[in-house]
DOGUKE-285080 format. One record per residue (C-alpha): x, y, z; residue in three letters; residue number from 1. Coordinates in nm, 2 decimals, always signed. Layout:
// DOGUKE-285080
+--------+--------+--------+------+-----+
:     px :     py :     pz : type : seq :
+--------+--------+--------+------+-----+
:      X :      Y :      Z :  ALA : NUM :
...
+--------+--------+--------+------+-----+
This chain:
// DOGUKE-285080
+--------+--------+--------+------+-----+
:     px :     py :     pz : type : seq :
+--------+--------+--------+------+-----+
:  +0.00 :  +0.00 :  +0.00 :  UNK :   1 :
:  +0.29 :  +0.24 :  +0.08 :  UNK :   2 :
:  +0.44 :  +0.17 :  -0.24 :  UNK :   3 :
:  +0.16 :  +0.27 :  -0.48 :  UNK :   4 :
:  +0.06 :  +0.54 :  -0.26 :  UNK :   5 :
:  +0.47 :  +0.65 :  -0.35 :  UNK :   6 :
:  +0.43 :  +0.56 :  -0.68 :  UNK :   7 :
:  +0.10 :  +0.76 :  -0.72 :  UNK :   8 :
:  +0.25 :  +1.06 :  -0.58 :  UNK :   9 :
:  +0.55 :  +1.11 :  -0.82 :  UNK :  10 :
:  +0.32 :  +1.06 :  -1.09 :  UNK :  11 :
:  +0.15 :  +1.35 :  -0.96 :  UNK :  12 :
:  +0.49 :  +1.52 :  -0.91 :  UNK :  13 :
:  +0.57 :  +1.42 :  -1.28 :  UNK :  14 :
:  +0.25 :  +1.59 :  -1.46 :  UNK :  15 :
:  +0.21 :  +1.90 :  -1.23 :  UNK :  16 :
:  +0.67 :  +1.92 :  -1.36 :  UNK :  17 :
:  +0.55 :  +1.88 :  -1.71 :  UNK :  18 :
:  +0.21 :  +2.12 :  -1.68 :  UNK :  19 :
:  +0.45 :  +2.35 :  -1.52 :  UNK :  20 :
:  +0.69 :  +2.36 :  -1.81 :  UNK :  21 :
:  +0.43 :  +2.33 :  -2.09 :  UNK :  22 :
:  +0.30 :  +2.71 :  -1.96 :  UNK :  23 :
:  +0.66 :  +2.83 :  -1.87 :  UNK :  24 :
:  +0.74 :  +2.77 :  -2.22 :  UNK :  25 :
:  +0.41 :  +2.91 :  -2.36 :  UNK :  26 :
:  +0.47 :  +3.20 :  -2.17 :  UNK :  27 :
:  +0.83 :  +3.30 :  -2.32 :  UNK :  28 :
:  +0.69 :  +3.22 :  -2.67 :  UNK :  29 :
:  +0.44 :  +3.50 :  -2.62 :  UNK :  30 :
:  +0.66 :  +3.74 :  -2.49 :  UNK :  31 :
:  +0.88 :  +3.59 :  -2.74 :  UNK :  32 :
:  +0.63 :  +3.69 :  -3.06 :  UNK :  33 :
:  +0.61 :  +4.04 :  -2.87 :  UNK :  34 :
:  +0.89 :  +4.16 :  -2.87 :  UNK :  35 :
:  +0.96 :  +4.01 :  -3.27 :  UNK :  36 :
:  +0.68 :  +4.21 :  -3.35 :  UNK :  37 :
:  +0.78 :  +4.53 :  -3.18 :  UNK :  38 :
:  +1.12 :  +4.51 :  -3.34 :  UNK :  39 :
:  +0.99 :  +4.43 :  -3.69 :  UNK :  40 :
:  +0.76 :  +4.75 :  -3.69 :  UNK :  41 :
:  +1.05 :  +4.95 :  -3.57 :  UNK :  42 :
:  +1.26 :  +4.85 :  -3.86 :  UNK :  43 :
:  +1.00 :  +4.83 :  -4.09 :  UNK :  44 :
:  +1.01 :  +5.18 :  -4.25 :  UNK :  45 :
:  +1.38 :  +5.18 :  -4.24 :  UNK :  46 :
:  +1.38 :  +4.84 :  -4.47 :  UNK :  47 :
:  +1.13 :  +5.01 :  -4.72 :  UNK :  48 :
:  +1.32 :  +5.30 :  -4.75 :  UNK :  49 :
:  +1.68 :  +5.11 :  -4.80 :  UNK :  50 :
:  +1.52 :  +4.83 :  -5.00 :  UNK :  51 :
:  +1.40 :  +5.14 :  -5.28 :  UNK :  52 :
:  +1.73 :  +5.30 :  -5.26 :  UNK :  53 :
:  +1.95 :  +5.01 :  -5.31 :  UNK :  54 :
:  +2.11 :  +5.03 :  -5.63 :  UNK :  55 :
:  +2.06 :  +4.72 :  -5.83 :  UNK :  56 :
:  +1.95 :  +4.57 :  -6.18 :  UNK :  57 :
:  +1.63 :  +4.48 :  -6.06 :  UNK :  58 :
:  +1.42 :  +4.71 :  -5.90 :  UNK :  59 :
:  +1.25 :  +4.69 :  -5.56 :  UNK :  60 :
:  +0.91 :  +4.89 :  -5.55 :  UNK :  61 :
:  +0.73 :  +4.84 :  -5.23 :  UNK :  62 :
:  +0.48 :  +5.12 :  -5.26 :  UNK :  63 :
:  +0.42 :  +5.06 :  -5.64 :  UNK :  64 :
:  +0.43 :  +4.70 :  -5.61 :  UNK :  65 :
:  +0.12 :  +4.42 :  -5.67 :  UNK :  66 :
:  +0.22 :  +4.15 :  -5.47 :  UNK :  67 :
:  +0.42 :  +4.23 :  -5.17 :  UNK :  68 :
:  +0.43 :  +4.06 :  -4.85 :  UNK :  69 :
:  +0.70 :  +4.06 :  -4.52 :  UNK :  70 :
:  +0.90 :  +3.76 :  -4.50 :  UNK :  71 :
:  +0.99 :  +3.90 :  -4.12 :  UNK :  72 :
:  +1.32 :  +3.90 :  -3.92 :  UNK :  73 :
:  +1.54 :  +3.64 :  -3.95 :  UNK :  74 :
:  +1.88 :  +3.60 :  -3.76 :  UNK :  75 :
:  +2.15 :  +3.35 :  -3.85 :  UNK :  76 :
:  +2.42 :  +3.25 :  -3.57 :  UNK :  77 :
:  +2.74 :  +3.25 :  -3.73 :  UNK :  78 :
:  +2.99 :  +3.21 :  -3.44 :  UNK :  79 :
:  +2.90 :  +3.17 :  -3.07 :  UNK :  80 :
:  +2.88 :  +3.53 :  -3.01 :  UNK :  81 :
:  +2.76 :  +3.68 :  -3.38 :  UNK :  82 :
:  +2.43 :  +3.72 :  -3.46 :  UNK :  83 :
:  +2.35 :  +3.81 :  -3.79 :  UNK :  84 :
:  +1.99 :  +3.95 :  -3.80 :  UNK :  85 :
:  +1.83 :  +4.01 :  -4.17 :  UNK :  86 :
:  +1.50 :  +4.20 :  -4.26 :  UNK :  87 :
:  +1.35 :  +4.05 :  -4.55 :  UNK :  88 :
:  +1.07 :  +4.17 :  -4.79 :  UNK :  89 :
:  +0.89 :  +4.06 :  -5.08 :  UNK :  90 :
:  +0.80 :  +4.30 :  -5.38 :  UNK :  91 :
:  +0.68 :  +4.17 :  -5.73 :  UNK :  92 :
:  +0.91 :  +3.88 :  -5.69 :  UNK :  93 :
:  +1.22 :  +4.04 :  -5.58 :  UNK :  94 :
:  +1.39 :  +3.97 :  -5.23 :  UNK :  95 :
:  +1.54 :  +4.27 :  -5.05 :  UNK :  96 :
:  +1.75 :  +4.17 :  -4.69 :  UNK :  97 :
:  +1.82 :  +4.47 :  -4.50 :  UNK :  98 :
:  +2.03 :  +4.46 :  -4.22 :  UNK :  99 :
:  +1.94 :  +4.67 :  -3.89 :  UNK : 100 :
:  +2.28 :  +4.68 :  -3.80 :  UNK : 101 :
:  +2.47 :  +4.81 :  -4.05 :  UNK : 102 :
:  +2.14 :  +4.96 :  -4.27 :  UNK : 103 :
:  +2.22 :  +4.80 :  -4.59 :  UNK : 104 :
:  +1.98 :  +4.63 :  -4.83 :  UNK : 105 :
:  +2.08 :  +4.35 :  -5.05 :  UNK : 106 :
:  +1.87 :  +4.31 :  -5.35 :  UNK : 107 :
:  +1.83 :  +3.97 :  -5.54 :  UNK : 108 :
:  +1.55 :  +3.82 :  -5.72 :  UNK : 109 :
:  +1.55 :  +3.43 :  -5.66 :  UNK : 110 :
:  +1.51 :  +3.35 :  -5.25 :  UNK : 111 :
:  +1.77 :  +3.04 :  -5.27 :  UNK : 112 :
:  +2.03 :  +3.22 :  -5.51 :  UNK : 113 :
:  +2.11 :  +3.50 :  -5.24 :  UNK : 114 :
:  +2.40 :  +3.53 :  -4.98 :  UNK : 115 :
+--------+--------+--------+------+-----+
């Protein structure tokens, strides 16, 4: 009796451990999404702006464009104490990555062809 009483107990302890991380972790993804979308509307206007300017054989038009969409903020980890973060939008079939950083835009026109 004192056994299953023991082994009824740390199953309890078990799901009330795994309950406890299941909402810790839904927790940080919200804040998480929050604070991706704050940064993304910061940088936004910025990208638009660079994307138009950058000087390439294809042109990016955001505000004249028919089909445009936000592929969002990406970050690659190079090294373990680089982060590379990209901004990347979609106009009329042309990719433009602009970095926050160093507020350059990269123009290309095929997604898997780019740096």
């Amino acid at each position: 009796m004192t056994f299953q009483r023991a082994v009824i107990g740390l199953l309890i302890l078990i799901i009330a451990a795994l309950a406890g991380t299941f909402f810790v972790e839904w927790k940080l993804s919200v804040q998480l999404r929050t604070m991706k979308a704050f940064v993304e509307g910061q940088v936004f206007a910025e990208a638009v702006a660079a994307c138009e300017k950058a000087q390439s054989s294809t042109p990016f038009k955001w505000n004249g464009g028919t089909h445009t969409s936000i592929v969002g903020l990406n970050s690659v980890k190079l090294e373990k104490y680089t982060v590379i973060a990209s901004y990347t939008l979609l106009a009329d079939g042309v990719y433009c990555d602009y970095d926050p950083v160093k507020k350059k835009a990269d123009i290309g026109s095929n997604f898997l062809e780019r740096d």
